[in-house]
C-alpha positions as YAML, in Angstrom:
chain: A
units: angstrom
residues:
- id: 1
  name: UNK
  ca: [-23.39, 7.79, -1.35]
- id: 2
  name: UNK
  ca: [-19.63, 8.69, -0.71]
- id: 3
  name: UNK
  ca: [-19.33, 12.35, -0.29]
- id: 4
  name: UNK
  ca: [-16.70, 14.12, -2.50]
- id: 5
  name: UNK
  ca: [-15.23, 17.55, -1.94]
- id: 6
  name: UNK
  ca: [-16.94, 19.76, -4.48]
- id: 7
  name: UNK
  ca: [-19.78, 19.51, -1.56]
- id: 8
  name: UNK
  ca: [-18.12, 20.36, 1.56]
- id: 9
  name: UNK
  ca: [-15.20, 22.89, 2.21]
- id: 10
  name: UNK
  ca: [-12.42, 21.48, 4.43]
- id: 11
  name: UNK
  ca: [-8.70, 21.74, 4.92]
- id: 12
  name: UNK
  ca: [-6.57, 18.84, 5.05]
- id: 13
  name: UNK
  ca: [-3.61, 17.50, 4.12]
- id: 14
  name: UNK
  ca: [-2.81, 15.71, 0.67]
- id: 15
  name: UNK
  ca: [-0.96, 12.57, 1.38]
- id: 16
  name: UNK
  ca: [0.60, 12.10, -1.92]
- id: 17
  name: UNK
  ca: [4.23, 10.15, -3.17]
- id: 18
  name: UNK
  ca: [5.57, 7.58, -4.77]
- id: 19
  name: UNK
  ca: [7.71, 3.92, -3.85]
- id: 20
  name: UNK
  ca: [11.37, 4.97, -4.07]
- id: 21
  name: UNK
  ca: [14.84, 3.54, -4.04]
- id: 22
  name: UNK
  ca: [16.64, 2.68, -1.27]
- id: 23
  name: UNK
  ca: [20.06, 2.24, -3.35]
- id: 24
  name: UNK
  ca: [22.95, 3.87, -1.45]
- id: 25
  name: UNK
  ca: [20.75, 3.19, 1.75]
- id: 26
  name: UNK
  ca: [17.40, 3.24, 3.18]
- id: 27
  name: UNK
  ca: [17.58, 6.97, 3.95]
- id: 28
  name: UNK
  ca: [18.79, 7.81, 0.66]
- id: 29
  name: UNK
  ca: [15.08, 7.10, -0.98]
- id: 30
  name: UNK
  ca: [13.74, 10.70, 1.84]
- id: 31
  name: UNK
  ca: [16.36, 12.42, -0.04]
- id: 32
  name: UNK
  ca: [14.48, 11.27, -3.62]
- id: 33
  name: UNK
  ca: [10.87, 11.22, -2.11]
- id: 34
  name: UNK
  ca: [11.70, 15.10, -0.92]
- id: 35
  name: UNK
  ca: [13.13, 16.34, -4.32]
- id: 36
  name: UNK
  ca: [10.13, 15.87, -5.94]
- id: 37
  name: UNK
  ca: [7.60, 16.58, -3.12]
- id: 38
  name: UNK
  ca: [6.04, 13.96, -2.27]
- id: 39
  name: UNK
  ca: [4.03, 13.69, 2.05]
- id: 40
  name: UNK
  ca: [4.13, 10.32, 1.63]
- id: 41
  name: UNK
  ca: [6.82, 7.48, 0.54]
- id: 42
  name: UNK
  ca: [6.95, 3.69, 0.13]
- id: 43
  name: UNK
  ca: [10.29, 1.80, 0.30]
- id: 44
  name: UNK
  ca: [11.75, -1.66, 0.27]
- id: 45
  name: UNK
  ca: [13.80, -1.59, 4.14]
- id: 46
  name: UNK
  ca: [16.28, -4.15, 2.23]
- id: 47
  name: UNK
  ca: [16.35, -5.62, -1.29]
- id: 48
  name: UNK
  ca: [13.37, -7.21, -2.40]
- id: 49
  name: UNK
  ca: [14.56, -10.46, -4.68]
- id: 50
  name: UNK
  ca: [17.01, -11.67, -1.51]
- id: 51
  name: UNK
  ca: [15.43, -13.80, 1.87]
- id: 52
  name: UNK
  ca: [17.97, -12.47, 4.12]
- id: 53
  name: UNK
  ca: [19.09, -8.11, 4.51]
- id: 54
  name: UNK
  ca: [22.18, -7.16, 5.71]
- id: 55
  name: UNK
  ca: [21.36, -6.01, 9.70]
- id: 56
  name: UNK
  ca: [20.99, -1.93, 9.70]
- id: 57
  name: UNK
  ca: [24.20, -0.18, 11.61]
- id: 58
  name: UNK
  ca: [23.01, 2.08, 14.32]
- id: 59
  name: UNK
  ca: [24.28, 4.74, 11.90]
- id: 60
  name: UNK
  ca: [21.55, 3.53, 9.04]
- id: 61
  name: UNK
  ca: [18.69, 4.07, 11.77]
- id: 62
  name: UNK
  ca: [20.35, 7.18, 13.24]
- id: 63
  name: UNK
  ca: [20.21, 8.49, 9.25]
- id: 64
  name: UNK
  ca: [16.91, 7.17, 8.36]
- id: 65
  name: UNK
  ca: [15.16, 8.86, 11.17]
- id: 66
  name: UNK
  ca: [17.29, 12.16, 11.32]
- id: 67
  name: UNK
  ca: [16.41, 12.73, 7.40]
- id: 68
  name: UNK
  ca: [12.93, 11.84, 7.90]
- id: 69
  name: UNK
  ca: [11.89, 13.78, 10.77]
- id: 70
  name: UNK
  ca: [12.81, 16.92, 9.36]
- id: 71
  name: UNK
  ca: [11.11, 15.47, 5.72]
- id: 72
  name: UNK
  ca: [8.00, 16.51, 6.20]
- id: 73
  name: UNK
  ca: [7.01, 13.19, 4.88]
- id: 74
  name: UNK
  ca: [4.04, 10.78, 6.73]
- id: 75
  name: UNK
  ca: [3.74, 8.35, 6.90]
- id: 76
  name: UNK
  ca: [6.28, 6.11, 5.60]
- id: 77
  name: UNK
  ca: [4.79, 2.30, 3.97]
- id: 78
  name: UNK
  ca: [7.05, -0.56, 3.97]
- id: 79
  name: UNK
  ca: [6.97, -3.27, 1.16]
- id: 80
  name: UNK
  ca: [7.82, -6.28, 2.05]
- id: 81
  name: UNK
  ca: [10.16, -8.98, 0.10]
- id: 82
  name: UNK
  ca: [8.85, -10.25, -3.51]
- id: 83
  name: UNK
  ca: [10.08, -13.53, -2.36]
- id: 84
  name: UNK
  ca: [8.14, -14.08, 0.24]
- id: 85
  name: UNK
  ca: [4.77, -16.27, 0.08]
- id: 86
  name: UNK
  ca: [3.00, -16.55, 3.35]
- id: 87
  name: UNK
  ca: [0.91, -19.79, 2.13]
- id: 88
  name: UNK
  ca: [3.64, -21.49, 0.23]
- id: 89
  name: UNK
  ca: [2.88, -25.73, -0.40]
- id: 90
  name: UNK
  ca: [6.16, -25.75, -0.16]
- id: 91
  name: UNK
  ca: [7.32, -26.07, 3.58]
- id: 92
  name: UNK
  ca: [10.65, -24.72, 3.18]
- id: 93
  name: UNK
  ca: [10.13, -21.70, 1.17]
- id: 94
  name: UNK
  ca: [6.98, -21.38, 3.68]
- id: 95
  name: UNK
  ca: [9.69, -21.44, 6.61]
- id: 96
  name: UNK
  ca: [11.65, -18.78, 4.28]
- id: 97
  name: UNK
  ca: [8.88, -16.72, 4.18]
- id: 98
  name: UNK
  ca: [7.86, -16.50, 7.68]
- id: 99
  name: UNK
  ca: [11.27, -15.83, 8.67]
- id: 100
  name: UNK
  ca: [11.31, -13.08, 6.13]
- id: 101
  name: UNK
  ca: [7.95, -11.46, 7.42]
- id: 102
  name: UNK
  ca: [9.38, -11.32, 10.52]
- id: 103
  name: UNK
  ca: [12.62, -9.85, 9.40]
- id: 104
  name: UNK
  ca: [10.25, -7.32, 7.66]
- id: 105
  name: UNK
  ca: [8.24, -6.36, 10.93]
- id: 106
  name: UNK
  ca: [11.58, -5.87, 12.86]
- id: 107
  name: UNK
  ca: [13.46, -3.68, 10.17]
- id: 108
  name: UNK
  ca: [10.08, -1.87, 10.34]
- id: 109
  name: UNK
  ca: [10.01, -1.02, 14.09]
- id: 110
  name: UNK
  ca: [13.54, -0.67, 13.90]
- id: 111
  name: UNK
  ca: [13.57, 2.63, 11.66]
- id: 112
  name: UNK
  ca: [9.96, 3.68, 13.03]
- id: 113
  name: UNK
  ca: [7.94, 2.88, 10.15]
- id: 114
  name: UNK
  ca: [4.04, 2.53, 11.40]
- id: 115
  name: UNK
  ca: [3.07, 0.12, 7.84]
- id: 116
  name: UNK
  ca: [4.16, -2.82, 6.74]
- id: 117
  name: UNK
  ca: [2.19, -3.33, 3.00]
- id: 118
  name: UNK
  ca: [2.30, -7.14, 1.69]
- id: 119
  name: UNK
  ca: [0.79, -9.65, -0.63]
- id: 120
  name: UNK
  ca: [-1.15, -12.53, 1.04]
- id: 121
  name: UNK
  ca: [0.51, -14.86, -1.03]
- id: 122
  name: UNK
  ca: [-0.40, -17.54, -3.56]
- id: 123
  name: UNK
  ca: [-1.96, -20.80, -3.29]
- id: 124
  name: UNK
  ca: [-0.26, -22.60, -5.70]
- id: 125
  name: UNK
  ca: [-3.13, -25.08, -6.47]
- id: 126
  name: UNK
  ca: [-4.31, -25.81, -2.99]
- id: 127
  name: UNK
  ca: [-7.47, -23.35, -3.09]
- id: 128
  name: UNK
  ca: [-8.24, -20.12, -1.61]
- id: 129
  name: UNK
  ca: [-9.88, -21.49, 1.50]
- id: 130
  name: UNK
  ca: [-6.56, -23.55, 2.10]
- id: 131
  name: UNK
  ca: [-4.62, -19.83, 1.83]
- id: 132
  name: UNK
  ca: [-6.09, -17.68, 3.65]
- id: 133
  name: UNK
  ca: [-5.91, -20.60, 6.40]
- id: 134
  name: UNK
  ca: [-2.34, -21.21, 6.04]
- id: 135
  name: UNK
  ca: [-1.95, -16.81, 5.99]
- id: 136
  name: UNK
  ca: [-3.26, -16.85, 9.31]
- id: 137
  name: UNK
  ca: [-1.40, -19.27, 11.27]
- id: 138
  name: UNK
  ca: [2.06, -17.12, 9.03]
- id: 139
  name: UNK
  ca: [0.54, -14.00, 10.49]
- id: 140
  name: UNK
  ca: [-0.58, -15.10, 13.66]
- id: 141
  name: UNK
  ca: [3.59, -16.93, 13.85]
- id: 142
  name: UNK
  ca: [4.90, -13.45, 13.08]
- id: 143
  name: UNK
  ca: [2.83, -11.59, 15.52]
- id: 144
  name: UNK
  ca: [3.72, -13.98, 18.40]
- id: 145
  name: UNK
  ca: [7.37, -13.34, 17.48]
- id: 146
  name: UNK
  ca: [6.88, -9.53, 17.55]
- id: 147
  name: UNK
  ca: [4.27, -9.04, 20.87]
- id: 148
  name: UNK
  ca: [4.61, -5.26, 21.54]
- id: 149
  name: UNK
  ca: [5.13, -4.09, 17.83]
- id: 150
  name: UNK
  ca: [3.62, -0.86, 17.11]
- id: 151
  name: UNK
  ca: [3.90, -1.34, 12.94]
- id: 152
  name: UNK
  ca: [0.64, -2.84, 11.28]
- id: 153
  name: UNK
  ca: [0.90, -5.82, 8.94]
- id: 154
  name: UNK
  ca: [-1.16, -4.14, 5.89]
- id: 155
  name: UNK
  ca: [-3.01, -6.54, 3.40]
- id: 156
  name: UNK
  ca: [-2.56, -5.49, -0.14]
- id: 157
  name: UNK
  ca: [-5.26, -6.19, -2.48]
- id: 158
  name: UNK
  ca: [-4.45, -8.14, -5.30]
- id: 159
  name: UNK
  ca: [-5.63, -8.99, -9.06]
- id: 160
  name: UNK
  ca: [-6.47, -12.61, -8.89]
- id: 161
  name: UNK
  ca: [-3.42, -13.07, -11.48]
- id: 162
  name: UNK
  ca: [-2.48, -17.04, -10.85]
- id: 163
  name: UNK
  ca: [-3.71, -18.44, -7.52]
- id: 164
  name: UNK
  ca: [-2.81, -15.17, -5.47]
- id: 165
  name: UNK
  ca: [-5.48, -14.96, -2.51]
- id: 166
  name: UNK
  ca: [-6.51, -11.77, -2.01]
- id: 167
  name: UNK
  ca: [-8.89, -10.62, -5.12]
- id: 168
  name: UNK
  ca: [-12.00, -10.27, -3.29]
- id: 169
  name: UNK
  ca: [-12.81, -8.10, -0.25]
- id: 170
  name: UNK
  ca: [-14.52, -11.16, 1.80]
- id: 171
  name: UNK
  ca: [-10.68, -12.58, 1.73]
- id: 172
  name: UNK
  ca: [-9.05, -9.48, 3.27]
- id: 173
  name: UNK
  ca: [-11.89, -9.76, 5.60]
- id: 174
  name: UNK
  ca: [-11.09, -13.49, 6.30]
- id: 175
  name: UNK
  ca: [-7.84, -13.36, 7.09]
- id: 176
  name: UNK
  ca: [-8.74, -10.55, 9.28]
- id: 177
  name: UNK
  ca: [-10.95, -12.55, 11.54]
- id: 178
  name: UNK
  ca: [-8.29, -15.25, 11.66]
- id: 179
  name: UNK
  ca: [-5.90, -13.40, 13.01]
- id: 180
  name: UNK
  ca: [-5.70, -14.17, 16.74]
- id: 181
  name: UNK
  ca: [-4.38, -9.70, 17.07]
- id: 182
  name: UNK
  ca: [-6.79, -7.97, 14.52]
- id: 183
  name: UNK
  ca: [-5.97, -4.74, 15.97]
- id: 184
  name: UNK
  ca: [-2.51, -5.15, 14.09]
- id: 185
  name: UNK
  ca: [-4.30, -5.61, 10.88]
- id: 186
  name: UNK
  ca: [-4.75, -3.15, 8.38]
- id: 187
  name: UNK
  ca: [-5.46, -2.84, 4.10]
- id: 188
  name: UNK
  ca: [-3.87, -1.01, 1.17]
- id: 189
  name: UNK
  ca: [-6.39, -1.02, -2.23]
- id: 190
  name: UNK
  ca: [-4.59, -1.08, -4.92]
- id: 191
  name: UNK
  ca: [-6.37, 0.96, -8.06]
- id: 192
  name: UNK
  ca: [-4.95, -1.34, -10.40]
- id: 193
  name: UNK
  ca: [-5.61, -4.39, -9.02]
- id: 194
  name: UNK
  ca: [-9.17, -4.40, -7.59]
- id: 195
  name: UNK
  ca: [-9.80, -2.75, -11.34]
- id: 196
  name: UNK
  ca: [-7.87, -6.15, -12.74]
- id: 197
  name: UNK
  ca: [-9.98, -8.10, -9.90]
- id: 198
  name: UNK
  ca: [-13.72, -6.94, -11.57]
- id: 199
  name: UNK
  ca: [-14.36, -3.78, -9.34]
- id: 200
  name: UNK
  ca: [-15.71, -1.37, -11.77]
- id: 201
  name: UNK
  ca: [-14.10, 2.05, -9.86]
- id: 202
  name: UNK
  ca: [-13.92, 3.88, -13.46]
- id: 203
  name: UNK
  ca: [-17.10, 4.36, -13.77]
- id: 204
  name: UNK
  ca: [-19.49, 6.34, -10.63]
- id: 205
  name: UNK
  ca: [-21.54, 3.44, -9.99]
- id: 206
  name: UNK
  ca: [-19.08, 1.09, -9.86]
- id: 207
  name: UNK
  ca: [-16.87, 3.16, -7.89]
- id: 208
  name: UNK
  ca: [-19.97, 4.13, -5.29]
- id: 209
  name: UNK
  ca: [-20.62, 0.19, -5.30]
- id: 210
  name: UNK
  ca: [-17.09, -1.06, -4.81]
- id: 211
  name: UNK
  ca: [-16.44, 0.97, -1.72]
- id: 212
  name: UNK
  ca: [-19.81, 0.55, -0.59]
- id: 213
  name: UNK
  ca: [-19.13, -3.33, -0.43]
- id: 214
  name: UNK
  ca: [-15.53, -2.57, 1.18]
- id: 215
  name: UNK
  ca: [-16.84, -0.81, 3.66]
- id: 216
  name: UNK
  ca: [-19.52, -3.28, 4.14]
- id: 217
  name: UNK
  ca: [-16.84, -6.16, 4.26]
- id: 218
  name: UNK
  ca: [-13.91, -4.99, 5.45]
- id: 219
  name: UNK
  ca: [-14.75, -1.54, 6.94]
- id: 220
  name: UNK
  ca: [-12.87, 1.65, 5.66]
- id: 221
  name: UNK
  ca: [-11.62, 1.84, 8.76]
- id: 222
  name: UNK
  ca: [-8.90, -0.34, 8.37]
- id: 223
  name: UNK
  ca: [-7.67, 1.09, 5.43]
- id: 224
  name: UNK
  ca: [-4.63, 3.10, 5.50]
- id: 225
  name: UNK
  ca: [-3.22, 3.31, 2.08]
- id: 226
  name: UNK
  ca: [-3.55, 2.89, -1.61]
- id: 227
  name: UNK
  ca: [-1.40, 2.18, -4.34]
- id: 228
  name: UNK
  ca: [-2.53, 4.47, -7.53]
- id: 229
  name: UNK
  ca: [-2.26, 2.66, -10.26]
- id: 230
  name: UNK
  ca: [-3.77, 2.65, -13.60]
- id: 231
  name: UNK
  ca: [-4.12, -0.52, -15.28]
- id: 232
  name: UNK
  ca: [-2.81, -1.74, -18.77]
- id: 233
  name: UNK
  ca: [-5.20, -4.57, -18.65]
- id: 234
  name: UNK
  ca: [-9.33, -4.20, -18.52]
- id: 235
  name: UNK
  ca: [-12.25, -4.53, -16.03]
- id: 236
  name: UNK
  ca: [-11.44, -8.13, -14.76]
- id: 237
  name: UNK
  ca: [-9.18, -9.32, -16.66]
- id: 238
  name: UNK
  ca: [-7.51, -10.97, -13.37]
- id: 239
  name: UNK
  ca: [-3.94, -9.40, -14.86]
- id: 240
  name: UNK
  ca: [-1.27, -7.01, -13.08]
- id: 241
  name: UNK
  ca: [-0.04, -4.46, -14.79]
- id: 242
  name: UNK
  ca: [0.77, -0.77, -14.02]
- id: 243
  name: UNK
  ca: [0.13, 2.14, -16.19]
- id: 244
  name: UNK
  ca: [0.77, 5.71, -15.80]
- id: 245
  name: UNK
  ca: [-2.43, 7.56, -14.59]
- id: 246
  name: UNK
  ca: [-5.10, 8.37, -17.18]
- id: 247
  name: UNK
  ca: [-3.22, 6.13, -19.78]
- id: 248
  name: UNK
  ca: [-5.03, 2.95, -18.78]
- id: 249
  name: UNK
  ca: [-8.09, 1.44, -18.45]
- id: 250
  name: UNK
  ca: [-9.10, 3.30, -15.66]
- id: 251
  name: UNK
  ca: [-8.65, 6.80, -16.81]
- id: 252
  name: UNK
  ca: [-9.05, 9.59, -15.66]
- id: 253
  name: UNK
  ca: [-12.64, 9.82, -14.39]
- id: 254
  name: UNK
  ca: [-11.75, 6.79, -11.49]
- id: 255
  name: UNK
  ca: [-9.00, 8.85, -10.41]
- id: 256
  name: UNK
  ca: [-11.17, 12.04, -10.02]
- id: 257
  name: UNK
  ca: [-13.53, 10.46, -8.05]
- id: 258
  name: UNK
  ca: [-10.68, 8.91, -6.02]
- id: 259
  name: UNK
  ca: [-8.67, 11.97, -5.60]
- id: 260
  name: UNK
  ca: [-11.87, 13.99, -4.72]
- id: 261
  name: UNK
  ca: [-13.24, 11.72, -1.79]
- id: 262
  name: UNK
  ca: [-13.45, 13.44, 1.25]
- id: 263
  name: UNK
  ca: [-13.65, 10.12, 3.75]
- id: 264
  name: UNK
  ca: [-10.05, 9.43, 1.88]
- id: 265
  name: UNK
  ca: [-8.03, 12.25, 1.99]
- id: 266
  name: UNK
  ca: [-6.33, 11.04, 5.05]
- id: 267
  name: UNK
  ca: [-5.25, 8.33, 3.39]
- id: 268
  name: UNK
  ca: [-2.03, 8.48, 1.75]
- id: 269
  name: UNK
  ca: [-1.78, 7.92, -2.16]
- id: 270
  name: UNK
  ca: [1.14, 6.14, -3.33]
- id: 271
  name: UNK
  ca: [2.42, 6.28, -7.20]
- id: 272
  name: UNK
  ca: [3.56, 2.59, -8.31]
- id: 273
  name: UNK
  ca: [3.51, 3.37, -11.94]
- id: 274
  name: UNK
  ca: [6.58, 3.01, -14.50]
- id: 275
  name: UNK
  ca: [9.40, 5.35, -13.68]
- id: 276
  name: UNK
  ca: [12.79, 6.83, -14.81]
- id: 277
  name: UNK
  ca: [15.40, 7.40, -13.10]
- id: 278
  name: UNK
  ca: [15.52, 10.85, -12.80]
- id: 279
  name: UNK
  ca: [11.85, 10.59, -11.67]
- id: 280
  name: UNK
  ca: [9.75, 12.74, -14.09]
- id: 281
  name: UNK
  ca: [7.41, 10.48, -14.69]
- id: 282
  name: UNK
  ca: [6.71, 10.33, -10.98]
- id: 283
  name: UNK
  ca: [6.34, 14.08, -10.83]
- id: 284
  name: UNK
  ca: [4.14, 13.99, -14.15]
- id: 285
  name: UNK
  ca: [1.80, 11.46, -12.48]
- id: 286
  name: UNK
  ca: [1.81, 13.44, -9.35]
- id: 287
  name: UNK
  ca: [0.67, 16.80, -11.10]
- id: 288
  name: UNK
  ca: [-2.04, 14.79, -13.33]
- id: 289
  name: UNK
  ca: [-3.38, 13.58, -9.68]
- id: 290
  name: UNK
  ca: [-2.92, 17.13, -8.14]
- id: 291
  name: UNK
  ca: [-4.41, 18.61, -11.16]
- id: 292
  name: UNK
  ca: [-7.82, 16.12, -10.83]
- id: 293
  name: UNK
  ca: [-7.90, 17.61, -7.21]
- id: 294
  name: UNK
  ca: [-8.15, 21.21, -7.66]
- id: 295
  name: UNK
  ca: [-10.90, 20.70, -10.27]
- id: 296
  name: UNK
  ca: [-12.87, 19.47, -6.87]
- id: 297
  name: UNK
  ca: [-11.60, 21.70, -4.50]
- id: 298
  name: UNK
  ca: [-9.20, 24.49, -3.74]
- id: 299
  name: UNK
  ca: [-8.89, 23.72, 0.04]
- id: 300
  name: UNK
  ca: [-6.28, 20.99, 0.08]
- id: 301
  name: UNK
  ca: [-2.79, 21.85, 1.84]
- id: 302
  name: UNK
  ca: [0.00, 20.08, 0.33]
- id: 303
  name: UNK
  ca: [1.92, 19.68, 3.80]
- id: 304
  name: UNK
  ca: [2.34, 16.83, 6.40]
- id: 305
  name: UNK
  ca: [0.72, 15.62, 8.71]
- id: 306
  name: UNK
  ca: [3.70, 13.97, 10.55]
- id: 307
  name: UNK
  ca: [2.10, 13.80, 13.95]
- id: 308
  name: UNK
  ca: [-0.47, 10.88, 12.86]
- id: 309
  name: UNK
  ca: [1.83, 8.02, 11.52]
- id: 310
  name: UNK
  ca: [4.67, 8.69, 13.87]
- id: 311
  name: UNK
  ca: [5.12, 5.35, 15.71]
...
């Protein structure tokens, strides 16, 4: 069984944020991320519905990495272009979208950020198995391009909405293998969409069972984020869409046992849920997901731990 907190006392850092905006510059979203608290941020490195970013100025990367070194925020999780489709039929928007991925990587080592989070893409008809081959040789293309790159190309689950690849664990886990540099692999869970996908975490047996078979399949040790997410949609229902946490399907009891996992508090927790501009309903979701913690446990510092994630 997965040990939670209420049976051990430890100390450890909570990795908690949010995915901010990067309007008026990729450094501006530290300056949003830091006003509300957050140890941990996700951000777009350029604007997600375009193929091409404008080339950061020396003075963009000087910015970025002068705000976020004195931020107290780690680590940092890139997400890559919505555009891009790394098993696209069709061969010029597959050309597109390995060009992109690269882009991605480089804009990523550029500014020092140690994850880049994406979707495995979507079939469009031609089967999984046809995918997740046509992922690897995109991956194993964008590695080859980027020999020496210290940032991780992170898998994002997804929740089987259309033909996107990527709804079961055994995918991750074969895309993994084909992957000629597995050490550069890694895997965000997404609450949300592994709910959407038919993995029961709401409930303690599901939950016990669903990261039983991850670890079992994919190994928890190459997971190094998750997006929390509750879901508007029910247990399979193969459909994304966010909710603010404890007002979905999941509820509140998935999110304790989440929150209150001791083999996961290293792993940083990253709000994608509705939000307003001025960002209270990030810092509402925040304090619901702080507040399920110290029912558990008491021995949580909210502080960084920049040293890990620095790349």
């Amino acid at each position: 069984m997965i040990q939670s907190t209420s049976n051990s006392k430890f100390t450890q850092t909570l990795l908690l944020g949010a995915h901010m905006s990067i309007s008026g510059g990729v450094h501006t979203a530290i300056d949003r991320a830091t006003s509300i608290g957050c140890t941990a941020l996700q951000v777009f490195t350029k604007n997600n519905n375009q193929w091409n970013g404008k080339p950061f100025a020396e003075d963009d990367i000087a910015q970025y990495k002068q705000k976020i070194s004195k931020a107290g925020i780690a680590p940092v999780v890139s997400h890559d272009s919505y555009l891009i489709n790394l098993c696209a039929t069709n061969s010029d928007v597959l050309k597109k979208s390995r060009a992109a991925f690269i882009d991605e990587l480089e804009r990523c080592e550029q500014l020092g950020i140690p994850l880049l989070n994406f979707h495995p893409g979507s079939h469009l008809g031609a089967g999984d198995d046809e995918g997740i081959k046509k992922i690897c040789e995109s991956l194993n293309i964008a590695h080859d391009k980027t020999k020496g790159f210290k940032v991780k190309s992170v898998i994002e689950t997804t929740a089987g909405q259309g033909t996107n690849v990527g709804y079961k664990f055994e995918h991750l886990r074969a895309i993994i293998d084909g992957v000629e540099n597995p050490e550069r692999m890694a895997v965000c869970i997404d609450t949300c969409h592994i709910f959407a996908a038919g993995y029961d975490i709401a409930r303690e047996k599901g939950y016990e069972q669903t990261f039983k078979q991850f670890d079992a399949v994919v190994g928890l040790d190459r997971l190094v984020a998750f997006h929390i997410n509750d879901s508007k949609k029910g247990l399979g229902s193969r459909v994304d869409r966010h909710e603010h946490i404890g007002k979905g399907a999941i509820g509140l009891n998935g999110f304790r046992m989440l929150m209150s996992n001791e083999r996961f508090i290293n792993i940083p927790k990253i709000l994608e849920t509705p939000k307003s501009e001025d960002l209270h309903e990030d810092v509402e979701n925040m304090n619901t997901l702080k507040g399920l913690l110290k029912k558990q446990s008491s021995a949580i510092e909210e502080s960084p731990q920049r040293c890990r994630w620095k790349i």
